[in-house]
N, C-alpha and C positions, 0 to 999 in steps of 0.2 A: 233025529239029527244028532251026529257025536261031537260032543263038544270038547276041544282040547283041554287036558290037564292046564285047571285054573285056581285060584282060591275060592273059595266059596262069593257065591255072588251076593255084592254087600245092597244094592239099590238095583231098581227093576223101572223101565218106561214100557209100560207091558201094551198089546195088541191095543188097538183104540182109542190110546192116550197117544196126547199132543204137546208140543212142549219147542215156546222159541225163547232164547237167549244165549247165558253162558253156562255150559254147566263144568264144575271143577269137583274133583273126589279124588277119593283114596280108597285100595281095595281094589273091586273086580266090579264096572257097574255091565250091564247088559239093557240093552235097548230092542226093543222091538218092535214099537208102536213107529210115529213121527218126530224127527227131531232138525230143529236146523239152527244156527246160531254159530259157537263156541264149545268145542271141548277140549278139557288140558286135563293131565294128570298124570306121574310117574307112577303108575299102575296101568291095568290088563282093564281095554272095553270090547266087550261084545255086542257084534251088531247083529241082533237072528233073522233069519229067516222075514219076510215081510215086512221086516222095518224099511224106514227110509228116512234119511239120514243127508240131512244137505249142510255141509258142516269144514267150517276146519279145526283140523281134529289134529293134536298134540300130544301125543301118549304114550308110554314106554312100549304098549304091546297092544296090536288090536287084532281081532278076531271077527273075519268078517263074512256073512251068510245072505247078510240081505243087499240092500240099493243103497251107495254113496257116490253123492256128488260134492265134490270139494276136495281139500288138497290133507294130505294125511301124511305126519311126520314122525313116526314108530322106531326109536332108535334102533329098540330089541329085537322086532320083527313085526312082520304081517303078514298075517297068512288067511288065504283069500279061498271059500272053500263054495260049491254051487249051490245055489243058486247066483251067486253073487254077481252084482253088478257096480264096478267104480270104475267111475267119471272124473279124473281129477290125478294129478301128480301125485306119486310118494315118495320117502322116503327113510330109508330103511337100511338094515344093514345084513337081514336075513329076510328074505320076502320067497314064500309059496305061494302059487299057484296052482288051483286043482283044476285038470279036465274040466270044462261046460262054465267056469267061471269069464264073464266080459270085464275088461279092463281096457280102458282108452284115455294112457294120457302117457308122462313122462314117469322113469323111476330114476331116482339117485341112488349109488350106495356107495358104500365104504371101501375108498379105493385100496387100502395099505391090508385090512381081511382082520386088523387086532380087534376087533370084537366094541371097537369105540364107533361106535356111529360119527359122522362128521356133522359138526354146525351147519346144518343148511334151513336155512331160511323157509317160510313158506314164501316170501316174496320171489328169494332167489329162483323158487320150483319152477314158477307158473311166469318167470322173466320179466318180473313186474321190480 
């Protein structure tokens, strides 16, 4: 699996591990096991390959491989590569899609292109 130009990965939720609450960082964290809860953080998460990931997630930039359900707010981007599976609203202001990647929900982005992500809400994504 090629994984984009990142910082070096600071924390790891590796194959087999399980994990529910908030989790908040700094850095590049990478998930691959089970996660559901809370994520925030103005850095880069990576979601690989057979993780699954049921979450709303707040992050400057995600990188995603495996299974999300929940609503994702990436002002920097998101870029969604195969296997990939999300369930849930985004929002973004540079958002990829690869070939064989599912995605089923709503996207927002940056209507004026200045590289500012706009304030949206996860309420506002999902019309709640």
């Amino acid at each position: 699996m090629k994984m984009a130009a990142t910082n070096e990965i600071n924390a790891l939720l590796g194959r087999g591990s399980e994990f529910e609450g908030k989790l908040t960082f700094e850095g590049t964290v990478r998930i691959d096991g089970r996660f559901k809860g809370e994520i925030f953080s103005k850095d880069v998460l990576v979601i690989g390959e057979g993780a699954e990931v049921e979450a709303e997630i707040k992050v400057s930039r995600v990188i995603v491989y495996g299974n999300v359900k929940g609503n994702v707010y990436a002002p920097e981007g998101i870029s969604m590569h195969p296997p990939a599976r999300i369930f849930g609203s985004v929002a973004t202001r540079s958002l990829t899609i690869e070939e064989g990647v599912i995605f089923e929900g709503a996207c927002h982005m940056n209507k004026n292109g200045t590289g500012q992500a706009e304030a949206v809400e996860i309420g506002e994504m999902d019309g709640t």
